[in-house]
C-alpha positions as CSV (number, residue, x, y, z in Angstrom):
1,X,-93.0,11.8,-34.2
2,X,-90.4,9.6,-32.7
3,X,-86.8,9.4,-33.6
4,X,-84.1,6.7,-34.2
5,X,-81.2,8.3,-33.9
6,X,-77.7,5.9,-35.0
7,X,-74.5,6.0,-33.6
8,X,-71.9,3.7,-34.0
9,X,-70.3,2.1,-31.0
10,X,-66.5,3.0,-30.3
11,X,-64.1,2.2,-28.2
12,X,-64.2,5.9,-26.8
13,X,-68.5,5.6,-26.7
14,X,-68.9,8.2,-24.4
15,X,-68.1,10.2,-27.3
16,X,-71.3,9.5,-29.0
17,X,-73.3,10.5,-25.8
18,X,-73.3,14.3,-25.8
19,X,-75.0,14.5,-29.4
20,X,-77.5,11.7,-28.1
21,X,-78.5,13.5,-24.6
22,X,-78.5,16.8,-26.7
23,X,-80.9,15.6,-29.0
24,X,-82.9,12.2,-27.4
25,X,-86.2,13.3,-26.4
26,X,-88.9,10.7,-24.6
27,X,-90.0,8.3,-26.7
28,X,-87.0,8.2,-29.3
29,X,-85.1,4.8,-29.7
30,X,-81.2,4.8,-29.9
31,X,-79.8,2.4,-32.3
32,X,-76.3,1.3,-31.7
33,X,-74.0,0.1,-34.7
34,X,-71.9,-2.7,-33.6
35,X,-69.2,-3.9,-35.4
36,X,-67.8,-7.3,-34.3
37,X,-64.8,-5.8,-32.8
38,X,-67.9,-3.5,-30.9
39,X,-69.9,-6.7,-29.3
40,X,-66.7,-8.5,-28.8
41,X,-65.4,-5.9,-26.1
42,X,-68.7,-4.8,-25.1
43,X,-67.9,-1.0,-25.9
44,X,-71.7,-0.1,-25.7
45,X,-71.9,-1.5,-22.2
46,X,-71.4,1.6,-20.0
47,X,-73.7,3.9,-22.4
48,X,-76.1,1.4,-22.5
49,X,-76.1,2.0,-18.9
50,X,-76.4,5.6,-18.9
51,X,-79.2,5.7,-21.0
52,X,-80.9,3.2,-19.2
53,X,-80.8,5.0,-16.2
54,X,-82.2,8.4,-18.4
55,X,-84.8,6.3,-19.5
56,X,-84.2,6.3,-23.1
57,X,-84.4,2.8,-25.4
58,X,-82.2,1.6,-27.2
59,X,-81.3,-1.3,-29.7
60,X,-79.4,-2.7,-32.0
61,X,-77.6,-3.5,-35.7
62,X,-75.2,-5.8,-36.0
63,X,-72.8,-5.2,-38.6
64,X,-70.4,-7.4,-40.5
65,X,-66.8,-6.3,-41.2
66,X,-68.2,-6.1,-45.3
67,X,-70.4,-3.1,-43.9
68,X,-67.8,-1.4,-42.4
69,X,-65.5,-1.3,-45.2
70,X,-68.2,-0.8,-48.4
71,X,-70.1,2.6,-47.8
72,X,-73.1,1.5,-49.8
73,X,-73.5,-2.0,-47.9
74,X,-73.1,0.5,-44.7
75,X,-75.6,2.4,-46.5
76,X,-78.2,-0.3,-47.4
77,X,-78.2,-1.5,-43.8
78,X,-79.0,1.9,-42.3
79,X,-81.7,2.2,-45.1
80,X,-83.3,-1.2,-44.6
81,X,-83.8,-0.4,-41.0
82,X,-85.2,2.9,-41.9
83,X,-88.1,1.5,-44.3
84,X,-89.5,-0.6,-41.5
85,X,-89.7,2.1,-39.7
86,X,-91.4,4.7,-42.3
87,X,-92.8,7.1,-39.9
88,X,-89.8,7.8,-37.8
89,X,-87.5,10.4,-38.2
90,X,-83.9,9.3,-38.7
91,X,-81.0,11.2,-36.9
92,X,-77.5,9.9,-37.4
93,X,-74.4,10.6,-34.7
94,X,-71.1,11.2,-36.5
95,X,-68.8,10.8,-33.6
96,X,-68.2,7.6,-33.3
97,X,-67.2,4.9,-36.4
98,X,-63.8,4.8,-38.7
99,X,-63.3,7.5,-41.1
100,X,-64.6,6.4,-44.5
101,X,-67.9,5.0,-42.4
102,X,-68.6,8.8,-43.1
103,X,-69.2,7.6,-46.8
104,X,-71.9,5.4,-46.3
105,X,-74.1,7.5,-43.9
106,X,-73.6,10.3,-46.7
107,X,-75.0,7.8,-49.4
108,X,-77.6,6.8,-46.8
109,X,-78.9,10.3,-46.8
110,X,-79.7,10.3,-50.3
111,X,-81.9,7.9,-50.6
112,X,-83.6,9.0,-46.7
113,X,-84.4,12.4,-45.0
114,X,-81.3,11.5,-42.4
115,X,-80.2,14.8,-40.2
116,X,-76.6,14.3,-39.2
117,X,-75.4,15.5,-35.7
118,X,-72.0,15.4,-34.1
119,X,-70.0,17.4,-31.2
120,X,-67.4,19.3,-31.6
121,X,-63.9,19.5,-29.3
122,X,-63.2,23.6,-29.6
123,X,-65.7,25.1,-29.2
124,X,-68.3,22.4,-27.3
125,X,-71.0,22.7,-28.8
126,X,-73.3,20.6,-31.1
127,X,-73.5,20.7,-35.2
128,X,-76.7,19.8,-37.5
129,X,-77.0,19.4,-40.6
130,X,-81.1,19.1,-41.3
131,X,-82.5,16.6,-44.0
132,X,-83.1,19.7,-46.3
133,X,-80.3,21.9,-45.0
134,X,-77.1,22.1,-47.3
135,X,-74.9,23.3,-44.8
136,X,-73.9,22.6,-40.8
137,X,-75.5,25.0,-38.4
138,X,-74.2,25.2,-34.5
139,X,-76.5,24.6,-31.5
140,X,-75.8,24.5,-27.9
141,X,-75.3,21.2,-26.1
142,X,-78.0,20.3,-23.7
143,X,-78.4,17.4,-20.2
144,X,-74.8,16.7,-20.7
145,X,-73.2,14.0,-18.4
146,X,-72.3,14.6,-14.7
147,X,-69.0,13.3,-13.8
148,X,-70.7,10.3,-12.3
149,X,-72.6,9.1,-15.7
150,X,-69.1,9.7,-17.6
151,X,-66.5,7.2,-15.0
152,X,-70.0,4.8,-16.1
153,X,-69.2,5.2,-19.7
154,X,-65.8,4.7,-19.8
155,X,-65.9,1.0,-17.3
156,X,-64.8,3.1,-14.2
157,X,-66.0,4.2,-10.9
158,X,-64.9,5.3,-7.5
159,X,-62.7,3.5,-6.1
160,X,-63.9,1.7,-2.9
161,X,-63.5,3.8,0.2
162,X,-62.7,7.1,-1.4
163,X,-65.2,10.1,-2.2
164,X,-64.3,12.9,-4.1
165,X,-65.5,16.2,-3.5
166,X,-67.6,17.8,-5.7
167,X,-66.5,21.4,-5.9
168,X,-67.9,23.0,-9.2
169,X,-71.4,22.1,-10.8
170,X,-73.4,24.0,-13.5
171,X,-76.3,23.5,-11.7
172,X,-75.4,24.7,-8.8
173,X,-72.4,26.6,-9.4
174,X,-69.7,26.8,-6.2
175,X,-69.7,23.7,-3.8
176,X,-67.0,24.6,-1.7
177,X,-66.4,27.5,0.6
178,X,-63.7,30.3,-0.3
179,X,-59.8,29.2,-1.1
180,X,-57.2,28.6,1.5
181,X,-54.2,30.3,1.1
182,X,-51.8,27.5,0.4
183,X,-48.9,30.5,0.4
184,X,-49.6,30.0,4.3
185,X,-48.5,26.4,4.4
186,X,-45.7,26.1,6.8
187,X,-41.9,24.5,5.7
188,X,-41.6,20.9,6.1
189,X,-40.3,20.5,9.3
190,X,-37.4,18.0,10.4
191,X,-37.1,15.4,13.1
192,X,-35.2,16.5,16.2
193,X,-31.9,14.8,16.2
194,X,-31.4,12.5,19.3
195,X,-29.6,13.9,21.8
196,X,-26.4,11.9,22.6
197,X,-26.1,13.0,18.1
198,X,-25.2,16.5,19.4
199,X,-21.9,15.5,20.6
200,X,-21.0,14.6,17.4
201,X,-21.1,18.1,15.3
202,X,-20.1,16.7,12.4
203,X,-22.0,13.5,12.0
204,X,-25.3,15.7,12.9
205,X,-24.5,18.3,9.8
206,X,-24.4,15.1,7.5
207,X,-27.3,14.0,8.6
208,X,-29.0,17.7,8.4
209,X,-27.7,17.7,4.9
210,X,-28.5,14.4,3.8
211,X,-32.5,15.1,5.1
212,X,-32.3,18.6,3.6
213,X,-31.5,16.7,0.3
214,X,-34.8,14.4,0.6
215,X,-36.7,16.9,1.3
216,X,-36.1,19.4,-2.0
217,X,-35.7,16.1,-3.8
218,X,-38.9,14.4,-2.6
219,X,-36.6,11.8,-1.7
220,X,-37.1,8.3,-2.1
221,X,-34.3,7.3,-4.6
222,X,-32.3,9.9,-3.5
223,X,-32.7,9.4,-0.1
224,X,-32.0,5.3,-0.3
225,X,-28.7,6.4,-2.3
226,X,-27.4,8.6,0.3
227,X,-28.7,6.6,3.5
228,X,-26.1,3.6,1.9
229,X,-23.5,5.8,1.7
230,X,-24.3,7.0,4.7
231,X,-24.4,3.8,6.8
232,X,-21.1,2.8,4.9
233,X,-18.9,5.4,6.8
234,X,-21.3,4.9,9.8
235,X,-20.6,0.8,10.0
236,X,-17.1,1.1,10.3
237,X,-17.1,3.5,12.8
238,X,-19.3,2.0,15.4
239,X,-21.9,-0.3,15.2
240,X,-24.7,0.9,18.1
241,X,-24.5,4.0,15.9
242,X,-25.2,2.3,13.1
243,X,-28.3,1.1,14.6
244,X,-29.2,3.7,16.1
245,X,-29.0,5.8,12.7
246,X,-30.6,3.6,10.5
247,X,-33.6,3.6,13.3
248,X,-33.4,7.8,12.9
249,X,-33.2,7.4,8.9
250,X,-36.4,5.8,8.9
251,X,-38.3,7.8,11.3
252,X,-37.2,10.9,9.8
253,X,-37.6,9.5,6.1
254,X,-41.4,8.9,7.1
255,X,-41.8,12.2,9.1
256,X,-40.6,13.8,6.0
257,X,-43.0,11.8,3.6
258,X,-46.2,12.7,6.0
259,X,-45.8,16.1,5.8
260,X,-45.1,16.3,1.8
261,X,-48.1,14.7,1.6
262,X,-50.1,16.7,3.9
263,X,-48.8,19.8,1.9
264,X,-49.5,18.7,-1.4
265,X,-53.4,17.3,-0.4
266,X,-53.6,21.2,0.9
267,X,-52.4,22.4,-2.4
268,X,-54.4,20.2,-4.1
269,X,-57.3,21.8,-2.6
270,X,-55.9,25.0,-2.6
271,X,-55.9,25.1,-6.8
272,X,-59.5,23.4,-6.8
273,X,-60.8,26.2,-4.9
274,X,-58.9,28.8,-7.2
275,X,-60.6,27.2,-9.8
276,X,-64.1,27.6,-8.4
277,X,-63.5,31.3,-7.8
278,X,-62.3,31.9,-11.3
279,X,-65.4,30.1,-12.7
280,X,-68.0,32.4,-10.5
281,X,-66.3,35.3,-11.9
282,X,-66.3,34.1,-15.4
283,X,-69.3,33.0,-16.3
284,X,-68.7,33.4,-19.7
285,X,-65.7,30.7,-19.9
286,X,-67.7,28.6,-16.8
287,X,-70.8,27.8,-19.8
288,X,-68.6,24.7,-20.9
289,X,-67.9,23.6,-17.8
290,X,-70.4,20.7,-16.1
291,X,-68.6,19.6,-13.3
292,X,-65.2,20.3,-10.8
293,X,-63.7,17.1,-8.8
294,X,-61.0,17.2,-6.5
295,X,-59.2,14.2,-5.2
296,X,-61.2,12.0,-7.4
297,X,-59.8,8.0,-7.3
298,X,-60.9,5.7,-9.8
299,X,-60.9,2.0,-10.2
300,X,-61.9,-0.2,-13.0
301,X,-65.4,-1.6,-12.6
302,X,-64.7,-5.0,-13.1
303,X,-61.5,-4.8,-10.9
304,X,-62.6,-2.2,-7.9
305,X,-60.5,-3.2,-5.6
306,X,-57.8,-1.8,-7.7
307,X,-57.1,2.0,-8.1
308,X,-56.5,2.8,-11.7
309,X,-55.9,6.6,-11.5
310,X,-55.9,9.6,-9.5
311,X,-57.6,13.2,-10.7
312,X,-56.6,15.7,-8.9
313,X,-58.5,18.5,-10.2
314,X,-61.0,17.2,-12.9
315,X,-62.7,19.4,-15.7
316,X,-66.0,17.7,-17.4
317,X,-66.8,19.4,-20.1
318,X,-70.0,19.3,-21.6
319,X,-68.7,17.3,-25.2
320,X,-67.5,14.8,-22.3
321,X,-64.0,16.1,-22.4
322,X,-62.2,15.6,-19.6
323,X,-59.1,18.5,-18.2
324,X,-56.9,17.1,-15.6
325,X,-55.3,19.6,-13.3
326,X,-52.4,17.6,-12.0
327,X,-51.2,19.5,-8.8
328,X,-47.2,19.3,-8.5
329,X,-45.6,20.5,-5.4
330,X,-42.8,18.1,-5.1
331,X,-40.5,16.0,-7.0
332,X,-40.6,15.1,-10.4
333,X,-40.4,11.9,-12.2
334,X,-41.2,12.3,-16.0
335,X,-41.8,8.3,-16.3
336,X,-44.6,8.9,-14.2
337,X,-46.1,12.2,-15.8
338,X,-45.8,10.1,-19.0
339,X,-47.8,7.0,-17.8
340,X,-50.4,9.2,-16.2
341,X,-50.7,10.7,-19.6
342,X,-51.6,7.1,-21.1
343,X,-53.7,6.5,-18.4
344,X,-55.7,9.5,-19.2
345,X,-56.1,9.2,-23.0
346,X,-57.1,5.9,-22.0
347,X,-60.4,7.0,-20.5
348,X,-60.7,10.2,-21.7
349,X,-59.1,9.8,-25.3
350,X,-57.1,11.9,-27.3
351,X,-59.0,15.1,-26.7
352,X,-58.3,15.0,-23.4
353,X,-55.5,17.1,-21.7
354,X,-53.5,16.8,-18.7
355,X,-52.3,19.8,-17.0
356,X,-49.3,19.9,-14.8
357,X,-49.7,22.8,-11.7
358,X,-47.0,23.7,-9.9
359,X,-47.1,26.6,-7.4
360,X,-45.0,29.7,-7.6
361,X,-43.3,29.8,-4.6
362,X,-39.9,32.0,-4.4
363,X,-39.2,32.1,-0.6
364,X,-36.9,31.1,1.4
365,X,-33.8,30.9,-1.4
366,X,-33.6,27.3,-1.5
367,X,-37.4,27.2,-2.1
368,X,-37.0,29.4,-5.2
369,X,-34.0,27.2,-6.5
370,X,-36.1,24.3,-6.9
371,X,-39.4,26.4,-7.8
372,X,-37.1,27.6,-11.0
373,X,-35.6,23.9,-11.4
374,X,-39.3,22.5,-11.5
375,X,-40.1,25.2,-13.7
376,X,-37.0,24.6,-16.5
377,X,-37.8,21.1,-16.7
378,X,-41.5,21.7,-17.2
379,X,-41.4,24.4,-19.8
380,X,-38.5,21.6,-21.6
381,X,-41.1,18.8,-20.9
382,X,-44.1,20.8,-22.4
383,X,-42.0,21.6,-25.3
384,X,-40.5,18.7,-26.4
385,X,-44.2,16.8,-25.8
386,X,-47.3,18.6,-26.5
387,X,-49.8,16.8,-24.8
388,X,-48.5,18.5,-21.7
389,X,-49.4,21.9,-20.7
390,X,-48.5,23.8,-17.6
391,X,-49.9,26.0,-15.4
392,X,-48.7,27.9,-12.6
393,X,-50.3,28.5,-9.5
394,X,-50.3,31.9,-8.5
395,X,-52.0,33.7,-5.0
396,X,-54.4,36.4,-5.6
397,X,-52.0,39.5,-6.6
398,X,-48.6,38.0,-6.5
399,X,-46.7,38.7,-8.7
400,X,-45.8,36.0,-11.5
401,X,-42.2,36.4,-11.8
402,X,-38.8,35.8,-10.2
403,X,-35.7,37.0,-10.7
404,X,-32.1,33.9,-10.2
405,X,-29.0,35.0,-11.2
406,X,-30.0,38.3,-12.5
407,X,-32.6,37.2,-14.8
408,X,-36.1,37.5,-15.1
409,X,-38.6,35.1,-15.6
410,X,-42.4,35.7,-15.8
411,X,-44.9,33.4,-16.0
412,X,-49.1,34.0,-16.5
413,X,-51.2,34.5,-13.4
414,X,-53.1,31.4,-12.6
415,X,-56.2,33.2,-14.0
416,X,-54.3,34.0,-16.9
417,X,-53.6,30.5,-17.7
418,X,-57.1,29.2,-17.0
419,X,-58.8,31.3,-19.4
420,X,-56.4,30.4,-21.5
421,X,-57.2,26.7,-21.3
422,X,-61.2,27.5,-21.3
423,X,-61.7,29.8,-23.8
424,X,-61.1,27.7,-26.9
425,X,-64.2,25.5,-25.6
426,X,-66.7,28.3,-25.1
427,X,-69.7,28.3,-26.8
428,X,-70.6,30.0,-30.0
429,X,-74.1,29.9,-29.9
430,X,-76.4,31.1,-26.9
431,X,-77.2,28.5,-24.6
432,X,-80.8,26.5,-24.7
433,X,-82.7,24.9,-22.6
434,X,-80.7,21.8,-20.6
């Protein structure tokens, strides 16, 4: 016997989609609630896609704001529907709709045999609560979305000229070979000075100081605040130096920018690959876990050509939740972390979490003085705002922990703090067929 299963459309609707894959079997129809808020901005649009392309029908109600607000006209328009339909079974989403929308379905189900289904955040897995059941019972969550079908949902794609890799799947496990040691990376080495600078000792250790400040800064404000107080005592001293310094400032600027980049795409890749290895040996906490992207650039659909956010290492869970491992290995701007944040929630919605990773490195000195700086301000950040989280990015059997000024710090491993992130979502229930 077929099924018509109702969900209402949201503004997060990939929300509603894990309960429908979990349950949608060939031949069921999907009926979609739309509220005129819902068909004015379209929210089915990208799950309509989805399900399209898995072959399952769909269709329609359209509501009036009277329905949404009165439970038992929400409830006569779920039960009309039904009685032109008397020999389908009725299965109702609860994900997606206001609050007291919960009200009508629950007076629908009294006058029809409606099962209600819905997925939970911690732990993912699906709830049922059967026609003649009096109670919720939990199931495992089955065909959940690949990263691709969820950037559909949620109006995005890949941003034009950029592919991410795939490094994690739960069909097929590990995609990428072992982890480089990012531990290995090299300091960020400066531009050679030009010679006819040597003669002037003391102009050369301002300029070694000033680029030594850019670098542990990450520079860019800092450096353009410095460079003009620079070229102040520089222009009244002689004006082919001048020139010929500013020329130096930017070369050594964008030396200085290449290689920070270059070292944060390697640890970037070096946390993705950490991940991968903790998931192969945890398959326990790896059951929630669809799919691992790194470097992952995504664009609006209706605007590709520009980027609307950057993932470095993505979690999709399989309640379409999405974990964001944002790899930190330079300077920190908070404005930024805050309106990545927004960006995030935008797509992924409250649920989902953004993770700031910042490596544990504690050699030379100066590298351990602004590992523990980045480190204060993150713990303060993640305090004062709990929709951040860190983790720290520890090699295979260092040691988590420092020692400045006497005192100790310790920190979880890195596969301290990923189990830690994971093992609120696992499973319950054994897993069933996907």
């Amino acid at each position: 016997m077929s099924r018509r299963i109702y969900a209402v459309a949201t503004g997060q609707n990939h929300a509603n989609l894990p309960p429908i894959l979990s349950v949608a079997e060939q031949g069921d129809l999907v009926v979609w609630l739309e509220t005129p808020l819902a068909r004015q901005r379209r929210w089915v649009a990208g799950a309509n896609e989805v399900l399209r392309r898995r072959h399952i029908q769909q269709t329609s109600i359209e509501l009036e704001d009277a329905d949404v607000h009165s439970p038992r006209a929400l409830a006569r328009r779920i039960l009309d529907d039904l009685s032109q339909h008397p020999n389908a079974e009725a299965v109702f989403v609860l994900n997606g709709g206001q609050k007291h929308m919960v009200l009508g379905v629950g007076e629908a189900r009294q006058g029809a045999r409606l099962q209600l289904v819905y997925s939970d955040v911690r732990p993912a897995q699906l709830w049922v609560l059967a026609p003649e059941d009096s109670a919720f019972h939990a199931e495992a969550l089955r065909n959940p979305l690949t990263f691709d079908e969820f950037l559909l949902a949620t109006g995005l794609s890949e941003a034009p000229g950029t592919t991410s890799c795939l490094v994690w799947s739960h069909n097929g496990g590990a995609q990428v070979e072992p982890a480089v040691s990012y531990a290995q990376a090299g300091p960020i080495k400066l531009p050679v000075l030009r010679s006819w600078m040597q003669t002037n000792p003391e102009l050369r250790a301002r300029w070694q100081d000033l680029v030594d400040k850019a670098i542990r800064n990450t520079g860019v404000r800092l450096g353009v605040a410095q460079r003009l107080e620079l070229v102040q005592r520089l222009g009244s001293v002689d004006s082919t130096l001048f020139t010929a310094t500013e020329a130096f400032f930017r070369h050594a600027m964008q030396q200085v920018l290449q290689q920070q980049a270059s070292l944060g795409k390697q640890f970037e890749q070096s946390v993705a690959r950490a991940v991968v290895r903790f998931l192969t040996e945890n398959p326990d906490l790896a059951r929630p876990v669809v799919e691992v992207r790194q470097g992952l650039v995504v664009a609006k659909r209706e605007t590709p050509e520009l980027t609307f956010a950057e993932y470095d290492v993505a979690i999709l869970l399989e309640n379409a939740m999405l974990i964001h491992l944002e790899c930190k290995s330079g300077a920190l701007d908070e404005k930024d972390l805050f309106a990545r944040l927004a960006k995030l929630r935008e797509v992924g919605g409250q649920a989902a979490q953004q993770v700031l990773c910042v490596p544990l490195r504690t050699e030379p000195a100066d590298q351990l003085a602004h590992t523990h700086e980045t480190l204060q301000r993150l713990q303060r950040l993640c305090q004062v705002s709990p929709n951040f989280q860190l983790l720290v990015y520890t090699e295979p059997g260092q040691a988590p922990a420092y020692e400045v000024e006497g005192q100790r710090y310790e920190f979880p491993t890195f596969e301290q703090g990923l189990r830690q992130l994971l093992a609120p979502f696992r499973p319950e229930v054994a897993r069933g067929p996907r």
